[in-house]
mmCIF file of the C-alpha atoms, coordinates in Angstrom:
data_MODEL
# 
_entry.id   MODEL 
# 
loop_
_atom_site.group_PDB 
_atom_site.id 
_atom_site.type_symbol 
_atom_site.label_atom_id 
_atom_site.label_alt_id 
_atom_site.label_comp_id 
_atom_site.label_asym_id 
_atom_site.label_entity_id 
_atom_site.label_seq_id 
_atom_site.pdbx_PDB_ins_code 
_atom_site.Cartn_x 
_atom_site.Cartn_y 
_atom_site.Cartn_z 
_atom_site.occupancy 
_atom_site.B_iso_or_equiv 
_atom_site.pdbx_formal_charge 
_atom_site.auth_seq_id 
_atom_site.auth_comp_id 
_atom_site.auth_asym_id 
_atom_site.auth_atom_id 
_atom_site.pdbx_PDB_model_num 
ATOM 1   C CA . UNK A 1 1   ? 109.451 6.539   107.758 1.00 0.00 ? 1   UNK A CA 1 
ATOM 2   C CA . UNK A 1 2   ? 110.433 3.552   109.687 1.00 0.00 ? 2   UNK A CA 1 
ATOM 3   C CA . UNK A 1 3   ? 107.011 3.410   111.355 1.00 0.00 ? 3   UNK A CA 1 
ATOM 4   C CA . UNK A 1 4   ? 105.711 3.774   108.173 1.00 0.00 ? 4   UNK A CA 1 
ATOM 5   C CA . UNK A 1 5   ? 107.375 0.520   106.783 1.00 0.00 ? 5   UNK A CA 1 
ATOM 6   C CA . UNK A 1 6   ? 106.756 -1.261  110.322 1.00 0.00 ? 6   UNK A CA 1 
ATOM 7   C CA . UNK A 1 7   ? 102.872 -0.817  109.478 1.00 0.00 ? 7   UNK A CA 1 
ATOM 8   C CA . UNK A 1 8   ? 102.930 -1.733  106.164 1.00 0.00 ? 8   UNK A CA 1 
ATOM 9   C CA . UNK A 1 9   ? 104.892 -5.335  106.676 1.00 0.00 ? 9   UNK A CA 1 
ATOM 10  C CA . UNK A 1 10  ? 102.535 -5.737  110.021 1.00 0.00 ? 10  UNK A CA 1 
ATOM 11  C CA . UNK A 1 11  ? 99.549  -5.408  107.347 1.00 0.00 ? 11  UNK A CA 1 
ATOM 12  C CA . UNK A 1 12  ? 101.181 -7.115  104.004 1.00 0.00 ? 12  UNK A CA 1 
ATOM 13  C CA . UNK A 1 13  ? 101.711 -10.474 107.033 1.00 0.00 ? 13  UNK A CA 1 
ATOM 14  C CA . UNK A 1 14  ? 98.484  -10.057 108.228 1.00 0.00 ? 14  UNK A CA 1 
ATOM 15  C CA . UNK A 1 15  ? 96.521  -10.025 105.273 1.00 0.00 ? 15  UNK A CA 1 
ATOM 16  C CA . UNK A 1 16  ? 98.334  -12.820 103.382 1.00 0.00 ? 16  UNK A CA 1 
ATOM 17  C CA . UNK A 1 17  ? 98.412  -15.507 106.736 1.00 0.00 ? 17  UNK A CA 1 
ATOM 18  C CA . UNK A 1 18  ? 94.464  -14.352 106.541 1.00 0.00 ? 18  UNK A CA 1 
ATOM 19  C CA . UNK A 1 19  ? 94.059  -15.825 102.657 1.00 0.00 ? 19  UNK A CA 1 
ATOM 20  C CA . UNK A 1 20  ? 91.276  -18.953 103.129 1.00 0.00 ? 20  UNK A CA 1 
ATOM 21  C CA . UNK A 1 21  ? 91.751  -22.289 101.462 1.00 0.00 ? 21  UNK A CA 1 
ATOM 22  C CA . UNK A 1 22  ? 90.200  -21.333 97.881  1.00 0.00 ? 22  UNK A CA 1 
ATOM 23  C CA . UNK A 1 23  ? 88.884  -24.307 95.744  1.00 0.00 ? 23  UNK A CA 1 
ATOM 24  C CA . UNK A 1 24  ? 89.132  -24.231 92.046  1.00 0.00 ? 24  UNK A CA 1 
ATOM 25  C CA . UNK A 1 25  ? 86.791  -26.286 89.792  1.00 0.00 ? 25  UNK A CA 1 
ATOM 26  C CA . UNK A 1 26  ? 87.168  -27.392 85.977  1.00 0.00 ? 26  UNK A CA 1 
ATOM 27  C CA . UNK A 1 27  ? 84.248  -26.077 84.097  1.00 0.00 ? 27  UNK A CA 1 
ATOM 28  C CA . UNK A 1 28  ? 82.609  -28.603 82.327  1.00 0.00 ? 28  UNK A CA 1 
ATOM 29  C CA . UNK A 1 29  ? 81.376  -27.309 79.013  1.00 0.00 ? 29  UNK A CA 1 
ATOM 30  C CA . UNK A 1 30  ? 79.647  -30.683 77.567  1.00 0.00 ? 30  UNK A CA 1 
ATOM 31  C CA . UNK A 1 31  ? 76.866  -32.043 79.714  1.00 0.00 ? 31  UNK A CA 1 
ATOM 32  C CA . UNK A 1 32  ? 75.471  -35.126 78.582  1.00 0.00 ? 32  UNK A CA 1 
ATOM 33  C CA . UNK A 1 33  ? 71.864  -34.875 77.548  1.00 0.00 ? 33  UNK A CA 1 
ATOM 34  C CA . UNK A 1 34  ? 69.003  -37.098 78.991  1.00 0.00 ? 34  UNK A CA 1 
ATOM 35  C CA . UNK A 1 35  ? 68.349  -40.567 77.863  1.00 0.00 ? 35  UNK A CA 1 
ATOM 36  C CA . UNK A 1 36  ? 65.260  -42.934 77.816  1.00 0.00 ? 36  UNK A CA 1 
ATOM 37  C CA . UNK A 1 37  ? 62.885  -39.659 78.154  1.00 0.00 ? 37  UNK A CA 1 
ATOM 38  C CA . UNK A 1 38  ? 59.246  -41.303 77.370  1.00 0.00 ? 38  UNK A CA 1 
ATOM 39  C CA . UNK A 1 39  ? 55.761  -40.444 78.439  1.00 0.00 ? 39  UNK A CA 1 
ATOM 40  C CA . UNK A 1 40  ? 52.546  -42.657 79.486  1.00 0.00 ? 40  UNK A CA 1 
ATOM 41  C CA . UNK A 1 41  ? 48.749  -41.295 79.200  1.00 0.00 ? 41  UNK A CA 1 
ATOM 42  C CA . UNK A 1 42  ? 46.084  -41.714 81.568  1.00 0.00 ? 42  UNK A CA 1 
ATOM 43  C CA . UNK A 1 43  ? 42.613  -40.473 82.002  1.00 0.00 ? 43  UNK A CA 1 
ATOM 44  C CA . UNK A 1 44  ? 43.902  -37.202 83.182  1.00 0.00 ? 44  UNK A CA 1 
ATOM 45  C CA . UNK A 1 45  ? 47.316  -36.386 82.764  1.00 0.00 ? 45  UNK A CA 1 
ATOM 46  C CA . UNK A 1 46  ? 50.718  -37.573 81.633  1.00 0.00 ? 46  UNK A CA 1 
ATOM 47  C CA . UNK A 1 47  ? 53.257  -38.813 83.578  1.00 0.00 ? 47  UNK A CA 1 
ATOM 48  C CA . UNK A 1 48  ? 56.946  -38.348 82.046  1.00 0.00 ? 48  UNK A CA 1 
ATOM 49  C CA . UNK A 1 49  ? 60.016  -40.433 83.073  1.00 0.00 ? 49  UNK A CA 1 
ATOM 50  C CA . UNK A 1 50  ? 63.856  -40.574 81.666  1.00 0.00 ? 50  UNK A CA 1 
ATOM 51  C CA . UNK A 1 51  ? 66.973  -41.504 82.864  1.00 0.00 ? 51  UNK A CA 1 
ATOM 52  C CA . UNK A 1 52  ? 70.221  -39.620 83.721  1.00 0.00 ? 52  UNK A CA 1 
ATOM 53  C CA . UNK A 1 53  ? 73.902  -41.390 84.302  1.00 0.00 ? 53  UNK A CA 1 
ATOM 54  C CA . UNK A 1 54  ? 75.610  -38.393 85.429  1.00 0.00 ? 54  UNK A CA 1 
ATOM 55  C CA . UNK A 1 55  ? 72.963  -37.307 88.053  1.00 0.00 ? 55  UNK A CA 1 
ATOM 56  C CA . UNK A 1 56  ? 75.815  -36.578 90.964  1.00 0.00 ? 56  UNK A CA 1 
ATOM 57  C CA . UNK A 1 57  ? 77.217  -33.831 88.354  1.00 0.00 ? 57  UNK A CA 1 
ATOM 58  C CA . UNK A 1 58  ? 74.038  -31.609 87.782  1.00 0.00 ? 58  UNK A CA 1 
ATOM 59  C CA . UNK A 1 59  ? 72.328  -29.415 89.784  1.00 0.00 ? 59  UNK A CA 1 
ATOM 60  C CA . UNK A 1 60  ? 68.622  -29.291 87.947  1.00 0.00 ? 60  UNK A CA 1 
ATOM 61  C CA . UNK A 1 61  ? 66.583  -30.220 85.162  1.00 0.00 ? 61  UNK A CA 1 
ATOM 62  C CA . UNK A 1 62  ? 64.454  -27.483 82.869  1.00 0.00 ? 62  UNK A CA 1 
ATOM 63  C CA . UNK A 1 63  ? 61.246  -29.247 81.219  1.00 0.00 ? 63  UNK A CA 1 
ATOM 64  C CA . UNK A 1 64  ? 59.831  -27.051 78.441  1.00 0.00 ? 64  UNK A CA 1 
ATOM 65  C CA . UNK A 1 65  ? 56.702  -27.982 77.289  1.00 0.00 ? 65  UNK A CA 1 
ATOM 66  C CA . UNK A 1 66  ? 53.704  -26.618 75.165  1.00 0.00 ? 66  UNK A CA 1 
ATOM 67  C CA . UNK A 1 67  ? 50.563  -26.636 74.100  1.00 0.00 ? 67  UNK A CA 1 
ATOM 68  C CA . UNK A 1 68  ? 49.226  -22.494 74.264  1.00 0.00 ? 68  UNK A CA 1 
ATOM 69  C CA . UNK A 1 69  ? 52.712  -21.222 74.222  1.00 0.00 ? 69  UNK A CA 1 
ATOM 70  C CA . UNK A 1 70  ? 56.303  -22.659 75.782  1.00 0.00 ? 70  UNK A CA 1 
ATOM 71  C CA . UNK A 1 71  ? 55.740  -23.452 79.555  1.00 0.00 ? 71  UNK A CA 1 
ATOM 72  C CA . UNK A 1 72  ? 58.748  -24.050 81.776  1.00 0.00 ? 72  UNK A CA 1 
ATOM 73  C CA . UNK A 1 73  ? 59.837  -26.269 85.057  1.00 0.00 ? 73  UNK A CA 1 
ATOM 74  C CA . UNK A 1 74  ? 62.248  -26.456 86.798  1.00 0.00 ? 74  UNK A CA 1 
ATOM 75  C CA . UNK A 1 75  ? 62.643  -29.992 88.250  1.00 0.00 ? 75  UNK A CA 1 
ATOM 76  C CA . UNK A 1 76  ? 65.194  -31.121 91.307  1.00 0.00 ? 76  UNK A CA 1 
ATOM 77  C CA . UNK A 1 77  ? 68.363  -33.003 89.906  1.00 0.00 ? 77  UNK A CA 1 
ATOM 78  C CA . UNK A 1 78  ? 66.803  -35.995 92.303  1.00 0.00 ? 78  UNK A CA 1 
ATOM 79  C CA . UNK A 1 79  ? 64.124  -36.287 90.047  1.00 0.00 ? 79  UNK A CA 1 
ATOM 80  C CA . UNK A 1 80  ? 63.481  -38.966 87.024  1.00 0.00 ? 80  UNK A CA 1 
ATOM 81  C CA . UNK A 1 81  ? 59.668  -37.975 86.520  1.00 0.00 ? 81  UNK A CA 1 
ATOM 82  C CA . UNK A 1 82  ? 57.032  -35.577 86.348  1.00 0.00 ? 82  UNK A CA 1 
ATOM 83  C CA . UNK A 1 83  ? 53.441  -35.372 86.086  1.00 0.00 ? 83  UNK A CA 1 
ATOM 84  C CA . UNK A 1 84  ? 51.204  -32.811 84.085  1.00 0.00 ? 84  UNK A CA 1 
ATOM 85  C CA . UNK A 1 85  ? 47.454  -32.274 85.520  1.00 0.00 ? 85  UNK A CA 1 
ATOM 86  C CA . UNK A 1 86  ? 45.266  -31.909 83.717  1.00 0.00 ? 86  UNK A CA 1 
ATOM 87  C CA . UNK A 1 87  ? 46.308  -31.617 80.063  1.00 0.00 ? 87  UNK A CA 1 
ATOM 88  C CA . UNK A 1 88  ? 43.954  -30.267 77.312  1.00 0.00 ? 88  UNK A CA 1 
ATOM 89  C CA . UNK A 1 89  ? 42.087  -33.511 75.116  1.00 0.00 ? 89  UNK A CA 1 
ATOM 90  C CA . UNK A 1 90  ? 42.510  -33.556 71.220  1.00 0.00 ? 90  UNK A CA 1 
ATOM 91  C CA . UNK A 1 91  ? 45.813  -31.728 71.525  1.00 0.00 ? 91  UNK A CA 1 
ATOM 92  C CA . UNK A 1 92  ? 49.531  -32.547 70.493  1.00 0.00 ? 92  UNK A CA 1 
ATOM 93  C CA . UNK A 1 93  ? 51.966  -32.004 73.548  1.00 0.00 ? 93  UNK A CA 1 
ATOM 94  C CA . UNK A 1 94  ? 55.747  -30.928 72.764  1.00 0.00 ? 94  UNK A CA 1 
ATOM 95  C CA . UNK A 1 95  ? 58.248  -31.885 75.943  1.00 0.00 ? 95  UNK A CA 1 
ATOM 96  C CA . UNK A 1 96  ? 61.676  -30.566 75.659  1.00 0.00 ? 96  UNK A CA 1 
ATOM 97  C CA . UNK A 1 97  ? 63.960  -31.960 79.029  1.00 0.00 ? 97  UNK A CA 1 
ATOM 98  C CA . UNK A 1 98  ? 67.849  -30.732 79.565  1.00 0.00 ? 98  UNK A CA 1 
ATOM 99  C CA . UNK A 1 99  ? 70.030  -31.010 82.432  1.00 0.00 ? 99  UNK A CA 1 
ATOM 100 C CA . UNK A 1 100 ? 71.987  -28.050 84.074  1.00 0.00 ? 100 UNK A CA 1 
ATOM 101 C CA . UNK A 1 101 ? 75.145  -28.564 85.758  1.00 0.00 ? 101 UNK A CA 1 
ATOM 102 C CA . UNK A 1 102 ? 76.656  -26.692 88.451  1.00 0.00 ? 102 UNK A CA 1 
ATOM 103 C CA . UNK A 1 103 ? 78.291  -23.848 86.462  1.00 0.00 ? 103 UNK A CA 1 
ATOM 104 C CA . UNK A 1 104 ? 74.775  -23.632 84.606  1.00 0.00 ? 104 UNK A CA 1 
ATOM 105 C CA . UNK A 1 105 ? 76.041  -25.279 81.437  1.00 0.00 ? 105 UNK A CA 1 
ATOM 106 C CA . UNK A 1 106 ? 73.112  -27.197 80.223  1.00 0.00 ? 106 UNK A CA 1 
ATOM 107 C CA . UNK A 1 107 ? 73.090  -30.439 78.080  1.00 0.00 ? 107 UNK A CA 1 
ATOM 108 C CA . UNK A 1 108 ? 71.058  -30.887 74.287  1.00 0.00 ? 108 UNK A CA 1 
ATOM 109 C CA . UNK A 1 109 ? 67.160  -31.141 74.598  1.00 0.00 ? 109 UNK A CA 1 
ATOM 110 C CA . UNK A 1 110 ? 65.654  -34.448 74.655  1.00 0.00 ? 110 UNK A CA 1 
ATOM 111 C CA . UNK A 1 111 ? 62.620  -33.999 72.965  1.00 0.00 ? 111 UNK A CA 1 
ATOM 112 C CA . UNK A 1 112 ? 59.537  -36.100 73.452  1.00 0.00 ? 112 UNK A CA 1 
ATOM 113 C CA . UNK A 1 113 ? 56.331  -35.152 71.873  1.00 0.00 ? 113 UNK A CA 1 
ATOM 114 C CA . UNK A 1 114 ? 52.553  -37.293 72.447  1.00 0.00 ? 114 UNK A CA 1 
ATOM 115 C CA . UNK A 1 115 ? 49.015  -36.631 71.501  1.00 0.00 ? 115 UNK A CA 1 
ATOM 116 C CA . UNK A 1 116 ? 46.068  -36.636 73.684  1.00 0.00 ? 116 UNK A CA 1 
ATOM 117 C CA . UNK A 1 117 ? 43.349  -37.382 70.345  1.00 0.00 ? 117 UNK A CA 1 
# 
């Protein structure tokens, strides 16, 4: 018996001096949503731009974007642009941007939307 409560204390010290440092993080719910999100035209693409004041507390950016159907990136939280090569002519072009944090809560959808006619 005494053995028996020797190697239990031995292991109840040993596991609890072998706890690591454990970090705790406040969950963020409300991520602010993109601002200035706007688009420019050329001959054979468009090049999309927008601006982000909380960039250090993301970790990505998901652009959604149609014609033919809801396409999807996923674009580094380094990022402030993105091209699209080559884009249909005569069509209207939907872009949907949000940000994702690091606990993959994700801000409101800016929504930007241009015509290639």
């Amino acid at each position: 018996m005494k053995r028996f409560l020797f190697l239990s204390s031995f292991l109840i010290i040993l596991f609890s001096c072998n706890k690591k440092d454990e970090k705790s993080y406040v969950d963020q719910a409300s991520v602010p949503a993109v601002t200035n999100f706007e688009g420019t035209r050329n001959n054979s693409g468009i090049h999309l731009s927008w601006s982000y004041a909380y960039s250090g507390s993301i970790n990505y950016f998901i652009l959604y974007y149609s014609p033919g159907g809801e396409e999807t990136d996923t674009i580094s939280a380094y990022e402030s642009q993105y091209s699209i090569y080559p884009v249909q002519g005569d069509t209207n072009y939907s872009f949907h941007l949000k940000a994702v944090d690091k606990y993959e809560n994700a801000s409101q959808r800016a929504v930007l939307r241009m015509s290639t006619y």
